[in-house]
C-alpha positions in Angstrom: 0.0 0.0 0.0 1.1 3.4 -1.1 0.6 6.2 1.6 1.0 10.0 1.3 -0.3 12.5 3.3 -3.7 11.4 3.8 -4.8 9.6 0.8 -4.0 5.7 0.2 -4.0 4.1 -3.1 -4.0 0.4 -3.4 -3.8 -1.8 -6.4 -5.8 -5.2 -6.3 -4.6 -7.2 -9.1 -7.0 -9.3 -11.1 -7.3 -12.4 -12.3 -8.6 -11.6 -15.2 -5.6 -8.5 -15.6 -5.1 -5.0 -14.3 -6.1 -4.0 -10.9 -8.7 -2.6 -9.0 -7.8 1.0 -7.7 -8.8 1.5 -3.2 -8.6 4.9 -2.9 -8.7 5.9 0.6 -9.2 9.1 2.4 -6.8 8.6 5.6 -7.8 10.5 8.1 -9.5 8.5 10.5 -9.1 11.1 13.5 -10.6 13.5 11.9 -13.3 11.6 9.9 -11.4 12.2 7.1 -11.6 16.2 6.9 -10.8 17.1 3.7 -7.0 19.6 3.3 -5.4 20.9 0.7 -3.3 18.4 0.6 -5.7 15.7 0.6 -7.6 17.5 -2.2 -4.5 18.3 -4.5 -3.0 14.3 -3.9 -6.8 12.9 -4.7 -7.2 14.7 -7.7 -3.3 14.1 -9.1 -4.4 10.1 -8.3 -7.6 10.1 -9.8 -5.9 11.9 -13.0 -3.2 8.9 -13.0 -6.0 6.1 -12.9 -8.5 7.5 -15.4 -5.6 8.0 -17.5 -4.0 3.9 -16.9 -5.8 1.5 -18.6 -4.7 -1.6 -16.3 -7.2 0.4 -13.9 -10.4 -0.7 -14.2 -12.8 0.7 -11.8 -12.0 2.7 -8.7 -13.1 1.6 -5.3 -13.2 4.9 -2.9 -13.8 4.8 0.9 -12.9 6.6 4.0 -10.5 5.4 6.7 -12.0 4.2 10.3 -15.4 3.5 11.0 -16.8 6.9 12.1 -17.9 8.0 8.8 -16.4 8.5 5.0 -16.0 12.3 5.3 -17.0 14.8 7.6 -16.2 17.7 5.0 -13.9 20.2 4.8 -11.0 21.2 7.4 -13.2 24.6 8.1 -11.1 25.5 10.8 -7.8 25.7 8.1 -10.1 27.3 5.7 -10.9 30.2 8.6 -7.1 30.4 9.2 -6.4 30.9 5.3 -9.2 33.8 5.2 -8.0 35.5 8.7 -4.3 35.6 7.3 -4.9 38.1 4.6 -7.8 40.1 5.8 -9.8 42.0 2.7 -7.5 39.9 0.5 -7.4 36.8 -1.4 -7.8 33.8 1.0 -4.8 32.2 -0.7 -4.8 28.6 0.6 -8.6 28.6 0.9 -8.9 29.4 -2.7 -6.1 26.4 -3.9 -8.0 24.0 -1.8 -11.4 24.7 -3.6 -9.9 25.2 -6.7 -8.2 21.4 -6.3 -11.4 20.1 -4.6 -14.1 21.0 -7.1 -11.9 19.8 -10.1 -11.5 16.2 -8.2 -15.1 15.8 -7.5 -15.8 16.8 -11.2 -13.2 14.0 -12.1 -15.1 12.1 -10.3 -18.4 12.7 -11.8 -17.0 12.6 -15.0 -14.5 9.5 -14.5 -14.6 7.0 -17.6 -14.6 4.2 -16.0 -16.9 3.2 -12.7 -16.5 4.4 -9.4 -17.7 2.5 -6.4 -18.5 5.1 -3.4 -18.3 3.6 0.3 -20.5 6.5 2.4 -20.6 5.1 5.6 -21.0 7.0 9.2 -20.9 10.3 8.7 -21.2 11.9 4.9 -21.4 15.5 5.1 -21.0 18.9 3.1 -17.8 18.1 0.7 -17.7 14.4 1.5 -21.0 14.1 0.0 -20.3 16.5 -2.6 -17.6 13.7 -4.0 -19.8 11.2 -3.1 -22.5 11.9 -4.9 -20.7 12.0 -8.4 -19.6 8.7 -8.0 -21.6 6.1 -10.4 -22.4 3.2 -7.4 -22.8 4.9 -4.4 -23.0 3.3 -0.9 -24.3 4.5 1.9 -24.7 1.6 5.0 -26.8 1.3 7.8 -25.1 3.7 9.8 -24.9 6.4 7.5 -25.2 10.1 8.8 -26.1 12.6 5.4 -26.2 16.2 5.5 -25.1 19.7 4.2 -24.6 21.5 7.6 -22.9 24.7 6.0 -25.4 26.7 6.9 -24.6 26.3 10.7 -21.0 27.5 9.8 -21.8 30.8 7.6 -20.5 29.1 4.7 -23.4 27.5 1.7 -23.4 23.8 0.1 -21.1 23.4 -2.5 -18.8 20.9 -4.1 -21.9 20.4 -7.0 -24.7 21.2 -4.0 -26.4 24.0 -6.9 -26.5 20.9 -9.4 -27.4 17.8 -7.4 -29.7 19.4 -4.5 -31.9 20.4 -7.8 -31.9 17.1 -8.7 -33.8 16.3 -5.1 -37.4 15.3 -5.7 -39.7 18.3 -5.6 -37.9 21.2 -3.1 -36.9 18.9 -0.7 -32.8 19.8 -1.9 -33.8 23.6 -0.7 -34.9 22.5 2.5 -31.9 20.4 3.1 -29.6 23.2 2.3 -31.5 25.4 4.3 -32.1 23.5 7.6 -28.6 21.6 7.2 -31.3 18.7 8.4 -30.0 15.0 8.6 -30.8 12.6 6.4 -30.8 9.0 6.8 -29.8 6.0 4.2 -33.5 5.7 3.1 -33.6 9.6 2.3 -30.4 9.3 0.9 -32.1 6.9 -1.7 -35.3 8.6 -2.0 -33.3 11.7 -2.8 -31.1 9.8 -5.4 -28.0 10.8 -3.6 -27.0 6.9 -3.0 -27.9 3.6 -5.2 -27.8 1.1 -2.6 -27.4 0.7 1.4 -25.5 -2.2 2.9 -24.6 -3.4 6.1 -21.7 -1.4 8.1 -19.5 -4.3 7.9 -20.0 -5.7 4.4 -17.2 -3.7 2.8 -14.7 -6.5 2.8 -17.0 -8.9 1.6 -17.9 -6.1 -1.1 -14.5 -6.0 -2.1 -13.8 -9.8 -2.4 -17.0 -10.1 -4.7 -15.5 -7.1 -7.2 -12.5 -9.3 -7.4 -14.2 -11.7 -8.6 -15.5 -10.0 -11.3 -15.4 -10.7 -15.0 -14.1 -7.4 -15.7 -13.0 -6.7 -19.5 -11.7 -3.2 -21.3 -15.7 -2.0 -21.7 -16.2 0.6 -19.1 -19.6 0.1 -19.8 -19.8 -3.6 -19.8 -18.0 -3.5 -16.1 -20.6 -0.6 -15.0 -23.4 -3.0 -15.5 -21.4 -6.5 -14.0 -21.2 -3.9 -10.8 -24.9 -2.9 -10.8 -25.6 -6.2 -11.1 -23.7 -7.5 -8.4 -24.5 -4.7 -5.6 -28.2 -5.4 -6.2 -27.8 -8.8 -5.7 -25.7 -8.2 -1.8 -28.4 -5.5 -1.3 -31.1 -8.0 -1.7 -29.1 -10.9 0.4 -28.8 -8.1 3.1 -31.6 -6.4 3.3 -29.8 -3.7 5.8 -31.9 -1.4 8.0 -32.5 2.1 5.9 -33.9 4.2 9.0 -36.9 6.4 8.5 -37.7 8.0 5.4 -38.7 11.3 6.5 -37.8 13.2 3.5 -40.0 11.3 1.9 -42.9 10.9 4.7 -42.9 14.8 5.1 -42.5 15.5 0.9 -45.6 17.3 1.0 -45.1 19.7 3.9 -41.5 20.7 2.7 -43.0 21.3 -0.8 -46.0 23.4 0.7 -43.6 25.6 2.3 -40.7 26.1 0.3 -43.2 26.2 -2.6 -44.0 29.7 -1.3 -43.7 32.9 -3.5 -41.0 34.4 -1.2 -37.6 33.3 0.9 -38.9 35.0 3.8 -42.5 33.4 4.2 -40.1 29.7 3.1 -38.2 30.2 6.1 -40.9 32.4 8.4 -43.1 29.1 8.2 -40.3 26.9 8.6 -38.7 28.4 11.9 -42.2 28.3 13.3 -43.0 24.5 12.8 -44.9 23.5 16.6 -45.5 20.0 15.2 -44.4 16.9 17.4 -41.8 15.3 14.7 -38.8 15.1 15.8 -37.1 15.4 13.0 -39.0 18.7 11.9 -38.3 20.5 14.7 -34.1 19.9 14.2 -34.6 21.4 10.9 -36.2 24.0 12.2 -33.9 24.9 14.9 -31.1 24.4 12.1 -32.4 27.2 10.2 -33.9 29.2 12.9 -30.4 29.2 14.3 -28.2 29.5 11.1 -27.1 32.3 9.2 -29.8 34.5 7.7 -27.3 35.9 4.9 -26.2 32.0 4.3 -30.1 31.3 3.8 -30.6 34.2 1.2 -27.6 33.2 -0.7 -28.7 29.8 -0.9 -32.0 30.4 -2.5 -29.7 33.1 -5.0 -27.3 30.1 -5.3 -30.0 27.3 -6.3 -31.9 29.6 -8.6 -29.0 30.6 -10.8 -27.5 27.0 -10.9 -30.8 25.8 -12.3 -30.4 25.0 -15.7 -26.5 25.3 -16.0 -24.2 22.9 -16.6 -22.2 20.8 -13.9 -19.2 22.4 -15.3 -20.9 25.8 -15.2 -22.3 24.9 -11.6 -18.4 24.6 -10.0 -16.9 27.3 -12.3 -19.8 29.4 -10.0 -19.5 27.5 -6.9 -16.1 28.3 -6.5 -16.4 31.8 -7.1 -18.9 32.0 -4.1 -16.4 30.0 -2.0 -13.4 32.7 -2.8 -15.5 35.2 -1.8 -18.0 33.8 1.3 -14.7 32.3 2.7 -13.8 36.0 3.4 -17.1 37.0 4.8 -17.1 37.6 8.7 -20.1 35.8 8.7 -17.7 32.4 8.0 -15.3 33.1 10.1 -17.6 33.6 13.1 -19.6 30.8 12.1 -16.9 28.7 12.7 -15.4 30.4 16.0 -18.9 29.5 17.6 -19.1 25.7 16.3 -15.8 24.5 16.1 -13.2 26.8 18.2 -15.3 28.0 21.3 -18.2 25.1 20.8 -20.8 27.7 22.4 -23.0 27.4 19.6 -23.9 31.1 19.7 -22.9 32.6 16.4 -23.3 36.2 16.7 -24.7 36.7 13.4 -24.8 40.2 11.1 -28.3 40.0 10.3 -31.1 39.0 12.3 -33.1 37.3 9.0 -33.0 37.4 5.7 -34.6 40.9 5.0 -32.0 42.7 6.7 -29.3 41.4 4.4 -28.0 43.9 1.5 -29.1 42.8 -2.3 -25.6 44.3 -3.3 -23.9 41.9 -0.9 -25.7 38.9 -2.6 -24.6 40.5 -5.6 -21.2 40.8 -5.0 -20.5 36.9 -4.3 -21.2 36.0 -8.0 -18.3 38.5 -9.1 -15.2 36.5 -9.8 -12.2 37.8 -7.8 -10.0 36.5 -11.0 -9.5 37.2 -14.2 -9.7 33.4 -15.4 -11.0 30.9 -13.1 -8.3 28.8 -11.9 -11.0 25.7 -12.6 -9.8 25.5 -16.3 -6.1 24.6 -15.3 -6.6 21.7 -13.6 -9.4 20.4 -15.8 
């Protein structure tokens, strides 16, 4: 096995020739947080095996048994901004720039992808997740976009795949940073199957065994084939399907002609559901100018490309990043853990059209996107 920094690539040699590529995101510790050097070694490997052809398929998991990836190292990202205040965020802006071109490589890979998403899947590990063309979430799966908590706003593809969400159930995941389970997960068409939590080695074995060929899309069917069949033996527990069970409410309300009377009637949900109410103390308690940029953010992705989608995406993460609204954010959840953001605005009416505006405006003259597609 090959280790650097925190990525592992391993080559499982077939019978039948070539290998089977493990990638693994190695940081168990830290549920695999995502760095910059995490992002820029994935991307580089990833490049390397869609370019090999002894590599058939990629097989892409997290390290450790809390989760696949808890998202991005925030509190580095905060650093980055806070270095260079008013200026360019410099690290901040590399790791995006290298994270959004290895999730697009990812959804654009030419030959499969097999996603592990166990434990905990959040904000840019499901962002590469999700681009993956098997993805697997298990019984123990924890699936969210929390960004709003943090001042920040889903990305990593969030614009294109959250429209992709049945009805508007992906704006009132973004907004609420609510947790979904591995039944909403496949109700939402963010995973393909769920398996048990301790299933991957036997996954594994039965990819070996594989009559794999030089057809990327001969091997893409023999591995639809054969996850169906261990999902069926399984049948693993997929927890409640409260996205689905509560479609109609969450269309109701974020079907409403404006983003404040979406998230007045959200915030004041007195229902008994659990799971409601977390939603609605995740918005209720998350940042109003991360709310109205996420209903900005959704409405212009609609329509665009996936290309498009990270080419905008990563101009609103250059220029949120440096937004005290982030860096607070992150002080309150992840530095003093009070939980008590002191936010600019009080709600969404109180924050300035212009600064909605101004993160769409590219702080570059080209995108640094195009080199490292």
């Amino acid at each position: 096995m090959q280790i650097e920094y925190s990525v592992c690539l391993e080559r499982h040699p077939l019978p039948v020739g070539g290998y089977l590529a493990q990638l693994t995101l190695n940081a168990p510790a830290r549920i695999n947080a995502l760095t910059l050097e995490t992002v820029t070694l994935l991307h580089r490997l990833l490049t390397e095996l869609r370019d090999d052809p002894e590599a058939v398929a990629v097989f892409f998991d997290g390290a450790g048994a809390r989760g696949f990836c808890v998202g991005a190292d925030a509190l580095r990202i905060r650093a980055s901004a806070l270095a260079n205040p008013g200026g360019a965020a410099v690290e901040a802006e590399a790791f995006f720039a290298h994270e959004y071109a290895a999730a697009y490589l990812i959804h654009s890979f030419p030959k499969p992808v097999v996603c592990w998403g166990n434990g905990i899947v959040m904000g840019a590990g499901l962002g590469l997740m999700v681009g993956a063309s098997h993805r697997i979430v298990t019984e123990s799966s924890r699936i969210a976009m929390p960004e709003i908590s943090i001042g920040l706003f889903p990305n990593v593809g969030a614009s294109w795949f959250l429209g992709q969400m049945p009805g508007r159930s992906g704006l009132f995941t973004a907004l609420t940073g609510v947790e979904l389970s591995p039944a909403d997960a496949l109700y939402a068409g963010l995973a393909d199957y769920c398996l048990t939590d301790n299933s991957k080695a036997l996954v594994l074995r039965k990819l070996l065994q594989l009559d794999w060929c030089d057809d990327p899309e001969w091997n893409a069917e023999c591995l639809t084939e054969c996850l169906t069949d261990i999902e069926a033996e399984q049948g693993a527990g997929l927890g409640a399907a409260s996205l689905k069970d509560y479609r109609g409410w969450i269309d109701e309300v974020c079907g409403q002609p404006s983003a404040s009377a979406v998230i007045k009637s959200i915030c004041q949900y007195r229902g008994t559901d659990p799971w409601l109410s977390k939603a609605a103390r995740g918005l209720a308690t998350g940042a109003a100018s991360t709310a109205k940029l996420i209903f900005r953010q959704l409405d212009t992705g609609r329509g665009l490309s996936l290309l498009e989608v990270f080419r905008m995406e990563l101009v609103l993460s250059a220029n949120r990043v440096r937004d005290p609204e982030f860096a607070e954010g992150v002080r309150a959840r992840l530095i003093d853990r009070d939980r008590d953001p002191r936010w600019c605005y009080s709600g969404i009416e109180q924050v300035p059209e212009l600064e909605m505006e101004a993160m769409f405006k590219s702080p570059w003259a080209t995108c640094p996107l195009g080199e490292l597609l």
